[in-house]
C-alpha positions in Angstrom: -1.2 4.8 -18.4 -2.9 1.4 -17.5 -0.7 -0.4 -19.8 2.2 1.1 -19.2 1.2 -0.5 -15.2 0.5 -3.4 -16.4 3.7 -4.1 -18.3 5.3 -3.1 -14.8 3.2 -5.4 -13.2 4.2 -8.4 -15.7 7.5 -9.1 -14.4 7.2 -8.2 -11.3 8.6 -5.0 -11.4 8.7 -2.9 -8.1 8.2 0.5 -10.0 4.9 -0.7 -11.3 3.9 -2.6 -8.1 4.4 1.3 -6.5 2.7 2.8 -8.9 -0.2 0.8 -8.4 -0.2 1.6 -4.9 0.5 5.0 -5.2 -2.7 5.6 -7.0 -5.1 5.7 -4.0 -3.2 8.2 -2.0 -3.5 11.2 -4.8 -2.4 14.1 -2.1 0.2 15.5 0.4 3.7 16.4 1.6 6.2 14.5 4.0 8.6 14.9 6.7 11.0 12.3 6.7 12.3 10.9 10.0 13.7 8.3 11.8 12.4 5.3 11.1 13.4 1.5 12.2 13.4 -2.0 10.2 13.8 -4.8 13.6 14.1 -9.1 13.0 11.1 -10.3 14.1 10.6 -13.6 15.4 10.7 -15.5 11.9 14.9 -15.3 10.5 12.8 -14.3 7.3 10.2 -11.5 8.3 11.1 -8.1 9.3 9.0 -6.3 11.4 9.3 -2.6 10.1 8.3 0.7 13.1 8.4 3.5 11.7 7.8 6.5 14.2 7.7 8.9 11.7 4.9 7.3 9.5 3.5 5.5 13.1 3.0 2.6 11.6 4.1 -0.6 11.8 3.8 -4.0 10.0 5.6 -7.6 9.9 7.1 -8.1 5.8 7.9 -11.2 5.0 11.8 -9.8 4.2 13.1 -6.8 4.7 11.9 -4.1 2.7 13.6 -0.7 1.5 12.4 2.9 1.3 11.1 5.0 -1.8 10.1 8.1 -2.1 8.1 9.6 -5.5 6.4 12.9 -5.7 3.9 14.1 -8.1 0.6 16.1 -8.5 -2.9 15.1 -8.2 -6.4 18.0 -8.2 -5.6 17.9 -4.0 -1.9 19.6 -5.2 1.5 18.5 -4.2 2.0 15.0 -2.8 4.8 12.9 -1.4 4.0 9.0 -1.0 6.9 7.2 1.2 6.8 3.5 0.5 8.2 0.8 2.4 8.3 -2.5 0.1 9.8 -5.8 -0.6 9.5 -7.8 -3.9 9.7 -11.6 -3.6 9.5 -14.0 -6.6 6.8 -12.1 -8.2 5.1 -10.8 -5.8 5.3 -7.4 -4.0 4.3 -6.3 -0.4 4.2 -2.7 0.9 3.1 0.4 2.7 2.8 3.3 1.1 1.7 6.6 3.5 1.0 10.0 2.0 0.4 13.3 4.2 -1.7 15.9 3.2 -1.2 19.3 4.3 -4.9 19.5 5.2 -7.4 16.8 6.0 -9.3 15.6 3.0 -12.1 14.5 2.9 -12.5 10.8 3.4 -14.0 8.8 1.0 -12.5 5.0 0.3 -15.4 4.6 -2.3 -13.6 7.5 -4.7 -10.0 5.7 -3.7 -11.6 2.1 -5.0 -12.9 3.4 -8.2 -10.2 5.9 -9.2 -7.5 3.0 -8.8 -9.9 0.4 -10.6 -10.3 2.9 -13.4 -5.8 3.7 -13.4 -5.0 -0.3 -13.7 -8.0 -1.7 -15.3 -8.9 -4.0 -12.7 -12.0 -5.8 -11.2 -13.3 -5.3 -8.0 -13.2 -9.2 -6.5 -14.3 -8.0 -3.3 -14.7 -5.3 -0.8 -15.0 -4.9 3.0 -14.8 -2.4 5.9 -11.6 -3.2 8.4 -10.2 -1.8 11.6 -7.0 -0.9 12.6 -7.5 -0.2 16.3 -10.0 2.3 16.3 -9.7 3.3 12.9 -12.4 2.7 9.9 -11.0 1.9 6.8 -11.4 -0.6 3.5 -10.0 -3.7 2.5 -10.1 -4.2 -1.4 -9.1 -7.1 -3.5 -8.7 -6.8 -7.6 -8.1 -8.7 -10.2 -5.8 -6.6 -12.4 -4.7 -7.8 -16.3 -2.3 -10.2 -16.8 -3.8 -12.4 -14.1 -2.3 -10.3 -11.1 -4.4 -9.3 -8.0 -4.1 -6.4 -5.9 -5.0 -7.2 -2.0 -5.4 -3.4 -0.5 -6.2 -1.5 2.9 -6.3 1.7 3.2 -6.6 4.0 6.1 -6.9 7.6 6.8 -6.3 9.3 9.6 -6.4 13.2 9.8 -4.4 14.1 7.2 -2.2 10.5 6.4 -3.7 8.4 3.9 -1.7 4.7 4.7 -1.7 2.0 2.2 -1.1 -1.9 3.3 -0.6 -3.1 -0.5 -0.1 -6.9 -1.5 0.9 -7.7 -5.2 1.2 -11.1 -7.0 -0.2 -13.7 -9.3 -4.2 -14.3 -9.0 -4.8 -16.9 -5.6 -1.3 -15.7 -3.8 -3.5 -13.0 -2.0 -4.3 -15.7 1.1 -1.2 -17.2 1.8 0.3 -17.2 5.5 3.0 -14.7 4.4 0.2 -12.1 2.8 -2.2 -12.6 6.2 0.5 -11.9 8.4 1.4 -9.0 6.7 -2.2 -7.8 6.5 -2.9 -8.7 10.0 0.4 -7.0 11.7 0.0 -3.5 10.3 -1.0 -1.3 12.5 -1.6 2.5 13.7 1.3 3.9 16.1 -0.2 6.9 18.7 
């Protein structure tokens, strides 16, 4: 399965980029609702509100919406991503809703996804979003990618802020600003 990601990873490829970030959030089912895509400031970013995921984050272009079910041992899940490839590089939020709160454990979520794409943990740290503990986690995957990752949970919503491109993209103004505007709605 890892190579199959990595040849989607390769070129760019949003499907693999998704998959990637799907493999954190291994629960859940989804209501799908009304959610917004607004110009921000910048004529290139697009600050995305959705009400039905409450979230919301600044992309640097204006991403589209996927949806992709499967199974993992939780049962049933539904991951909605928002997400926007650019050049080779990918930028999204992925949310998945349980249909009961799991237990949270961002350790299990970092080494489950290190083990699906065959990365190396570069680094790891504890982040906020508002009041709300959760992990940052940058990898080095094959093929000279990186994957710069937070991840939140919140009752029964695991969110994903996912950044994908070539190995020393992950600190550019575009990926801090997208890191740095996502954030929890109430």
């Amino acid at each position: 399965m890892a190579g199959g990601i990595t040849q989607g990873m390769r070129g760019g490829s949003r499907a693999g980029w998704r998959l990637v970030a799907c493999i954190g959030a291994l629960l859940g089912t989804f209501v799908v609702g009304a959610s917004g895509v607004l110009p921000s400031a910048a004529a290139e970013s697009f600050k995305l509100r959705d009400e039905v995921g409450k979230f919301a984050a600044t992309f640097p272009a204006e991403p589209s919406l996927d949806k992709a079910e499967g199974q993992s041992e939780a049962g049933p899940h539904v991951h909605y991503t928002w997400g926007v490839d650019l050049e080779e590089r990918h930028f999204s939020i992925t949310y998945t809703e349980y249909q009961s709160p799991p237990a949270k454990n961002y350790d299990k979520n970092v080494m489950q996804m290190l083990k699906a794409t065959s990365g190396r943990l570069v680094t790891q740290a504890k982040v906020n979003a508002g009041d709300v503990d959760g992990r940052e986690v940058i990898t080095l995957l094959p093929n000279n990618q990186v994957m710069r990752q937070r991840l939140f949970q919140v009752g029964n919503r695991l969110y994903q802020a996912v950044y994908g491109g070539p190995f020393g993209t992950e600190t550019r103004a575009d990926v801090e600003t997208f890191m740095t505007t996502f954030e929890l709605l109430k």
